[in-house]
PyMOL Python script that loads the backbone (N, CA, C, O; Angstrom):
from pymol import cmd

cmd.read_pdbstr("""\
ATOM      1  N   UNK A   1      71.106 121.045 124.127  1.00  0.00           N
ATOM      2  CA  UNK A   1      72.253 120.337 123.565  1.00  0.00           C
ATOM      3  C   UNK A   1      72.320 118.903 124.088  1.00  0.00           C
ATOM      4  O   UNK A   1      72.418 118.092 123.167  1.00  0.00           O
ATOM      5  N   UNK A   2      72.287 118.209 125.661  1.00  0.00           N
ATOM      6  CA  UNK A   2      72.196 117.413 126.459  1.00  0.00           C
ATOM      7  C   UNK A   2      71.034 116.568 125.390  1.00  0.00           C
ATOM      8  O   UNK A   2      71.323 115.536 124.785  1.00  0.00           O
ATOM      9  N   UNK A   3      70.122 117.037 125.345  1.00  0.00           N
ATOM     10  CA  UNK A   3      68.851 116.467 124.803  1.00  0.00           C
ATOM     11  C   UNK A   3      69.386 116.074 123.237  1.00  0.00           C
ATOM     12  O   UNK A   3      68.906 114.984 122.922  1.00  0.00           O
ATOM     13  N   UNK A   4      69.955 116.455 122.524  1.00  0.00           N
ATOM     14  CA  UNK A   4      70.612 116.225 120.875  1.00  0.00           C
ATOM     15  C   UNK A   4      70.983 115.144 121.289  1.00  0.00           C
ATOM     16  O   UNK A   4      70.396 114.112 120.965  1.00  0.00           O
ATOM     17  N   UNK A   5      72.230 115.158 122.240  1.00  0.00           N
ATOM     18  CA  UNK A   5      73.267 114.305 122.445  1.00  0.00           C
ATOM     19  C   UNK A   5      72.277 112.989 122.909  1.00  0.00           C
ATOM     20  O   UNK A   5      72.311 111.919 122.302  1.00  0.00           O
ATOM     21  N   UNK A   6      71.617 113.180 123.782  1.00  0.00           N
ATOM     22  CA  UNK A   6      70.654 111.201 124.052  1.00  0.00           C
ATOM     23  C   UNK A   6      70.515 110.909 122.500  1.00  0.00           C
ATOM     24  O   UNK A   6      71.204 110.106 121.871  1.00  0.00           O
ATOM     25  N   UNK A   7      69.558 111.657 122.027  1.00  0.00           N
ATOM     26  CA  UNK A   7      68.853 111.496 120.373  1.00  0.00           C
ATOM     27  C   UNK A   7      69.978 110.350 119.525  1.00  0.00           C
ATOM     28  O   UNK A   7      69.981 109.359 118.795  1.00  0.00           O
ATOM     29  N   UNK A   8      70.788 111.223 120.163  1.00  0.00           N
ATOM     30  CA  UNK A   8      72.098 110.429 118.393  1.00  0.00           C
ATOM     31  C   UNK A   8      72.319 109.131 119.505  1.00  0.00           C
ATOM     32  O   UNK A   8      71.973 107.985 119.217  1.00  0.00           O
ATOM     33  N   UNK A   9      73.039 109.545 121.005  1.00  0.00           N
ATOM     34  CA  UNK A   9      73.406 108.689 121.531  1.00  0.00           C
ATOM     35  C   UNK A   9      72.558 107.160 121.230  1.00  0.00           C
ATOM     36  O   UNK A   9      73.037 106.070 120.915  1.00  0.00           O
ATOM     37  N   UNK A  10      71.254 107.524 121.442  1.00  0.00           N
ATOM     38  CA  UNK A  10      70.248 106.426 121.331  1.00  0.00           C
ATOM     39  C   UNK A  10      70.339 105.987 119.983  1.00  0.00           C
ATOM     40  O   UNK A  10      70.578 104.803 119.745  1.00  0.00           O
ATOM     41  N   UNK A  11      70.135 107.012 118.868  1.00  0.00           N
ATOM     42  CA  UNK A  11      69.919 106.131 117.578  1.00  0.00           C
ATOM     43  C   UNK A  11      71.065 105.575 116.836  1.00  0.00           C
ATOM     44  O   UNK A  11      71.012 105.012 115.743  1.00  0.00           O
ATOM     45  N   UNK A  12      72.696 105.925 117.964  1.00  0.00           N
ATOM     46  CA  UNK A  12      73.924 104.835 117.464  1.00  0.00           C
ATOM     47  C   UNK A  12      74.045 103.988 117.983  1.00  0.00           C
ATOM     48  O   UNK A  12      74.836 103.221 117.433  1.00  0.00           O
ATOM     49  N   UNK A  13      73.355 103.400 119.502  1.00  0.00           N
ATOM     50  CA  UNK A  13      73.205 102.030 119.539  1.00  0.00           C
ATOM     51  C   UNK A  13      71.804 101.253 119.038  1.00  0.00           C
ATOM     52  O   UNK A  13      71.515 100.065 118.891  1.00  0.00           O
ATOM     53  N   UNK A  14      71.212 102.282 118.885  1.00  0.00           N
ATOM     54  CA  UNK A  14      70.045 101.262 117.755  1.00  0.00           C
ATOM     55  C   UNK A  14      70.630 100.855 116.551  1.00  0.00           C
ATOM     56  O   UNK A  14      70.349  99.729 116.142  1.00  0.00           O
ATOM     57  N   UNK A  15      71.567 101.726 115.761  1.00  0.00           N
ATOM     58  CA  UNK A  15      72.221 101.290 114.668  1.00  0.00           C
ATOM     59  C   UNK A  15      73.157  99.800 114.889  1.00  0.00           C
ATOM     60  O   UNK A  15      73.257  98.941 114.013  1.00  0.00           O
ATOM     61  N   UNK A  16      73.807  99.721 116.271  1.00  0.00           N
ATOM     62  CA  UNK A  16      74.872  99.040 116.450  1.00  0.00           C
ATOM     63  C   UNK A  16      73.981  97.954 116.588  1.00  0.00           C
ATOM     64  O   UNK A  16      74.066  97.072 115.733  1.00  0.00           O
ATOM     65  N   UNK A  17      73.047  97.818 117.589  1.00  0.00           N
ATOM     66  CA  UNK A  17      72.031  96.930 117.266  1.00  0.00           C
ATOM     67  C   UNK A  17      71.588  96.107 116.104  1.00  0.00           C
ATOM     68  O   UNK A  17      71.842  94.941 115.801  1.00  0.00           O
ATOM     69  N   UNK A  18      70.865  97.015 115.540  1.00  0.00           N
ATOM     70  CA  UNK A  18      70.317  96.612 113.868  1.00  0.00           C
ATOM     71  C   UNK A  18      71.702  95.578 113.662  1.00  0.00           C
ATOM     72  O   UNK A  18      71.677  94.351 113.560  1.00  0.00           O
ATOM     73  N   UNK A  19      72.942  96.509 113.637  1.00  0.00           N
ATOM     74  CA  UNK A  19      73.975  95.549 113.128  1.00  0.00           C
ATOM     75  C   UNK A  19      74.477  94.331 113.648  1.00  0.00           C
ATOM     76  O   UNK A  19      75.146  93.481 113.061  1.00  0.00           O
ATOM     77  N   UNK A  20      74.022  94.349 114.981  1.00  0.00           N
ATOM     78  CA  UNK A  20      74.613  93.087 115.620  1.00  0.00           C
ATOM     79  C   UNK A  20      73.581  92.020 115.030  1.00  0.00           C
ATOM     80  O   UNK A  20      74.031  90.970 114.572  1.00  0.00           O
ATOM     81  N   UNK A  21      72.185  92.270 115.032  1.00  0.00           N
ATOM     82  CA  UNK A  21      71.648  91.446 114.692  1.00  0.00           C
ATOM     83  C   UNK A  21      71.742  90.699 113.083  1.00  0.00           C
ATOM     84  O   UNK A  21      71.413  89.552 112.779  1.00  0.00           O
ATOM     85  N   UNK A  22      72.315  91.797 112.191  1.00  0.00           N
ATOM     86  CA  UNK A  22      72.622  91.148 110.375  1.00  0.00           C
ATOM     87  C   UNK A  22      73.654  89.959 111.155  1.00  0.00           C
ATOM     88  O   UNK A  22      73.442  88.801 110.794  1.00  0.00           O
ATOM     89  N   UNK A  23      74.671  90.154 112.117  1.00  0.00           N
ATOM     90  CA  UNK A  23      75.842  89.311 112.758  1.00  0.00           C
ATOM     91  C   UNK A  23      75.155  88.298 113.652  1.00  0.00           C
ATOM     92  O   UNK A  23      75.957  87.715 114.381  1.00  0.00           O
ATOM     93  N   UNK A  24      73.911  87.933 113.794  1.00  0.00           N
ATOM     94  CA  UNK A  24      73.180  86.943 114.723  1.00  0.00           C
ATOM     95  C   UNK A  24      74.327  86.795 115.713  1.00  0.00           C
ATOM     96  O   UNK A  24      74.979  85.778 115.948  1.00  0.00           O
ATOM     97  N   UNK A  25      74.445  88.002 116.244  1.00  0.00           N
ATOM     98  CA  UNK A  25      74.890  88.321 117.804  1.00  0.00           C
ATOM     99  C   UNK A  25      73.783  88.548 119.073  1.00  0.00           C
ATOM    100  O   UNK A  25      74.188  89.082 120.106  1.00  0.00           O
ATOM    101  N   UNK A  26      72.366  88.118 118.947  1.00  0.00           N
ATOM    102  CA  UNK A  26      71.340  88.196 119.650  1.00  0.00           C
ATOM    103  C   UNK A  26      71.393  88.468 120.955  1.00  0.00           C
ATOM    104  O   UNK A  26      70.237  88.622 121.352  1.00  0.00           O
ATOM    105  N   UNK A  27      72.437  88.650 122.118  1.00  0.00           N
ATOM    106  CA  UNK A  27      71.972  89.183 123.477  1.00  0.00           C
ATOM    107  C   UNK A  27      72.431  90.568 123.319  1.00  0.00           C
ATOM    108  O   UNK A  27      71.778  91.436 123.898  1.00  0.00           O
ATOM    109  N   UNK A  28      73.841  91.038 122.362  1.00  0.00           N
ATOM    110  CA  UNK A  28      74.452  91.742 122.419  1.00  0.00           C
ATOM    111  C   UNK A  28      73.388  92.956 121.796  1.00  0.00           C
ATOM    112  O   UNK A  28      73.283  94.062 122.327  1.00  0.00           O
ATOM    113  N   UNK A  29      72.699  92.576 120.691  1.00  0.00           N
ATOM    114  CA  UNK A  29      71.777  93.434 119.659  1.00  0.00           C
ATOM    115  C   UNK A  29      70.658  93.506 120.817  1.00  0.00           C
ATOM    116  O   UNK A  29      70.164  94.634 120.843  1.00  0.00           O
ATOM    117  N   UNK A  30      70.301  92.938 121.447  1.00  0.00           N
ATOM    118  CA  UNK A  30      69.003  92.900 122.499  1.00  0.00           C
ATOM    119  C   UNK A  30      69.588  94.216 123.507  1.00  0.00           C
ATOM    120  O   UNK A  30      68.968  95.217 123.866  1.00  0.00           O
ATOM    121  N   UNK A  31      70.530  93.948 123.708  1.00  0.00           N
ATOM    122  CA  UNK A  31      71.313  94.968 124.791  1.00  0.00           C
ATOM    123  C   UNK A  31      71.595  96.399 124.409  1.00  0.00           C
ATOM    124  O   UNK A  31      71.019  97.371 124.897  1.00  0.00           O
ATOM    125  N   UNK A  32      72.573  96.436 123.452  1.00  0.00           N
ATOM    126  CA  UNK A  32      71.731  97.790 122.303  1.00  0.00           C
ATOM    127  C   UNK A  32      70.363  98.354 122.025  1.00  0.00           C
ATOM    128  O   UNK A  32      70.115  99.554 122.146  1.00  0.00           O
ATOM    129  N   UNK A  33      69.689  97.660 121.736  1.00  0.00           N
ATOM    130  CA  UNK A  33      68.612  98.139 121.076  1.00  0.00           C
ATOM    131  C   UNK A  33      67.313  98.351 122.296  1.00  0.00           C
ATOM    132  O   UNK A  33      66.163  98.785 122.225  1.00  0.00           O
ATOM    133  N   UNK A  34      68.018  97.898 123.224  1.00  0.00           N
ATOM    134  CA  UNK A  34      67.128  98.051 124.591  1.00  0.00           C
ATOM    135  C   UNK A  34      67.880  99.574 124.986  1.00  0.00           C
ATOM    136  O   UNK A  34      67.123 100.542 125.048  1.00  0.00           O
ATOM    137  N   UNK A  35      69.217  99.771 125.227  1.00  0.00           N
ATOM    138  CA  UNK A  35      70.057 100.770 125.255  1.00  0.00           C
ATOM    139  C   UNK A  35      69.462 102.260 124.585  1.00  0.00           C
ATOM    140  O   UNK A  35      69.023 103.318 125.035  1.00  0.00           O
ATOM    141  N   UNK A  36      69.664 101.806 123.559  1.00  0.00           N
ATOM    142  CA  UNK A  36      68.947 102.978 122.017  1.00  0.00           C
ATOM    143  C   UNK A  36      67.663 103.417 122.828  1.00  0.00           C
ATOM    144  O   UNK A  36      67.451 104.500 123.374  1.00  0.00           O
ATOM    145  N   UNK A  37      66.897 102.343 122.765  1.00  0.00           N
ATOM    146  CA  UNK A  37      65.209 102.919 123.135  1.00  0.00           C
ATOM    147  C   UNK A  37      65.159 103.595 124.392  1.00  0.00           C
ATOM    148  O   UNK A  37      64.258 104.431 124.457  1.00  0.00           O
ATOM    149  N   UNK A  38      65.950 103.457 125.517  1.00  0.00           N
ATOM    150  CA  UNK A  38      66.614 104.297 126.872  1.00  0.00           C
ATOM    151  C   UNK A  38      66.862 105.741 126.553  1.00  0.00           C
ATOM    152  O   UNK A  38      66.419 106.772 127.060  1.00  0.00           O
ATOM    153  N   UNK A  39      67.689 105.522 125.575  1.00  0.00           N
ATOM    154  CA  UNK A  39      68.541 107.190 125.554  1.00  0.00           C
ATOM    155  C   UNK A  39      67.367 107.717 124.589  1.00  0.00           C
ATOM    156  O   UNK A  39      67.270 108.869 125.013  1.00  0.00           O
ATOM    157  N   UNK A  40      66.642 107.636 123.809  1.00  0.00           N
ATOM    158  CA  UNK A  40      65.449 107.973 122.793  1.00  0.00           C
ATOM    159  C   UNK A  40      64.489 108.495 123.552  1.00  0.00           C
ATOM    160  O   UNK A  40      64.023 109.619 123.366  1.00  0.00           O
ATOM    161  N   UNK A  41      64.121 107.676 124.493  1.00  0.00           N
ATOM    162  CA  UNK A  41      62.875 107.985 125.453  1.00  0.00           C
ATOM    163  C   UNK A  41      62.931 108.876 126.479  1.00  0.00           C
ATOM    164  O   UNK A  41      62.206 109.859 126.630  1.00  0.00           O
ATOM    165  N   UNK A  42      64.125 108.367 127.423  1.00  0.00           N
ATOM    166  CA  UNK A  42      64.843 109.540 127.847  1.00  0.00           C
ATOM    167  C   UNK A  42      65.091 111.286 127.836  1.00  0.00           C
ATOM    168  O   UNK A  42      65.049 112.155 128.707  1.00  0.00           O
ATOM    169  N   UNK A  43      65.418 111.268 126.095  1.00  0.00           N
ATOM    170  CA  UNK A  43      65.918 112.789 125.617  1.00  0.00           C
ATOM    171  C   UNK A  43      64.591 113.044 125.543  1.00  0.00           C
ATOM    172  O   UNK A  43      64.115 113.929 126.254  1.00  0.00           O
ATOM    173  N   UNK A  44      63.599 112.127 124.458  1.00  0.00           N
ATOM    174  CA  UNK A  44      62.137 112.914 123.994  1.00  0.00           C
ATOM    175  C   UNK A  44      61.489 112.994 125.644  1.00  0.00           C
ATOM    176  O   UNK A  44      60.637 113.881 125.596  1.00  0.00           O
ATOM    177  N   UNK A  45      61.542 112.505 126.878  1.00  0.00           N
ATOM    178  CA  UNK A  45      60.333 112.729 127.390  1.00  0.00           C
ATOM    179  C   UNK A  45      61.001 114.178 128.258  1.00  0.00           C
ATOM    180  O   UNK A  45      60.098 114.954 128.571  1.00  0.00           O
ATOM    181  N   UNK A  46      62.453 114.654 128.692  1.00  0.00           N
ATOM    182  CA  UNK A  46      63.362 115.642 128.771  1.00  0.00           C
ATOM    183  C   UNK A  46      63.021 116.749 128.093  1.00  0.00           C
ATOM    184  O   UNK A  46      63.166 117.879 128.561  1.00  0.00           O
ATOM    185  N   UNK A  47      62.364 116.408 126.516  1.00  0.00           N
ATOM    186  CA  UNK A  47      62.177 117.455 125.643  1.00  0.00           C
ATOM    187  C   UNK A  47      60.623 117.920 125.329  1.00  0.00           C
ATOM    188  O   UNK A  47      60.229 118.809 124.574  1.00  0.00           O
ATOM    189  N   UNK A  48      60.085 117.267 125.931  1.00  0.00           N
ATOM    190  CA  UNK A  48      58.265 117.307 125.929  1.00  0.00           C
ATOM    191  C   UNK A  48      58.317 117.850 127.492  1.00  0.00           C
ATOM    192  O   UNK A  48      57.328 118.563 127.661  1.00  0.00           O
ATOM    193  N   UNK A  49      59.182 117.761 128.793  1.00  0.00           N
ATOM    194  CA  UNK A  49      58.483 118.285 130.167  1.00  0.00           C
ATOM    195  C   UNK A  49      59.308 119.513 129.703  1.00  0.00           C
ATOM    196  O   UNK A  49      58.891 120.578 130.159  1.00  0.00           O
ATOM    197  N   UNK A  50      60.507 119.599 128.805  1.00  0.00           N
ATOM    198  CA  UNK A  50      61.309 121.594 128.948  1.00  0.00           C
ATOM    199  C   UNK A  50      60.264 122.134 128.029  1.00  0.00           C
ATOM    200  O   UNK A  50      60.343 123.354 127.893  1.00  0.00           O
ATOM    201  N   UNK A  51      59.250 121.518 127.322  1.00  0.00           N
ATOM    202  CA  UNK A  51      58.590 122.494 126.398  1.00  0.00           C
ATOM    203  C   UNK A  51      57.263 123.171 127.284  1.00  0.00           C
ATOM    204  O   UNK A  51      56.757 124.247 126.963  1.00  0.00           O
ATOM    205  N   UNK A  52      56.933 122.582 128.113  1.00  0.00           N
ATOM    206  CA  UNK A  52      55.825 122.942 129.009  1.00  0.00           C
ATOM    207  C   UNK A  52      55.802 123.998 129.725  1.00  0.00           C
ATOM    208  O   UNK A  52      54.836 124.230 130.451  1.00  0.00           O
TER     209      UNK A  52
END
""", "prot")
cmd.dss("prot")
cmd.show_as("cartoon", "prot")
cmd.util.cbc("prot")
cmd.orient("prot")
């Protein structure tokens, strides 16, 4: 469940991202989307060592 929750967590500040950037808000979208790829990498590498 923990592991779902990064997944979305990550891919709603990649979204917020994407969006800051249509808003040429550039540190804020950098900060997100650095964020996103954290919680993404995070859950998947969580979910590749519980499958082992």
């Amino acid at each position: 469940m923990k592991i779902i929750l990064r997944f979305t967590m990550g891919l709603l500040w990649i979204g917020i991202g994407i969006q800051r950037l249509t808003q040429q808000s550039y540190p804020l979208a950098l900060l997100f989307l650095a964020g996103g790829v954290l919680f993404v990498y995070a859950g998947w590498r969580r979910w590749k060592v519980g499958k082992q």
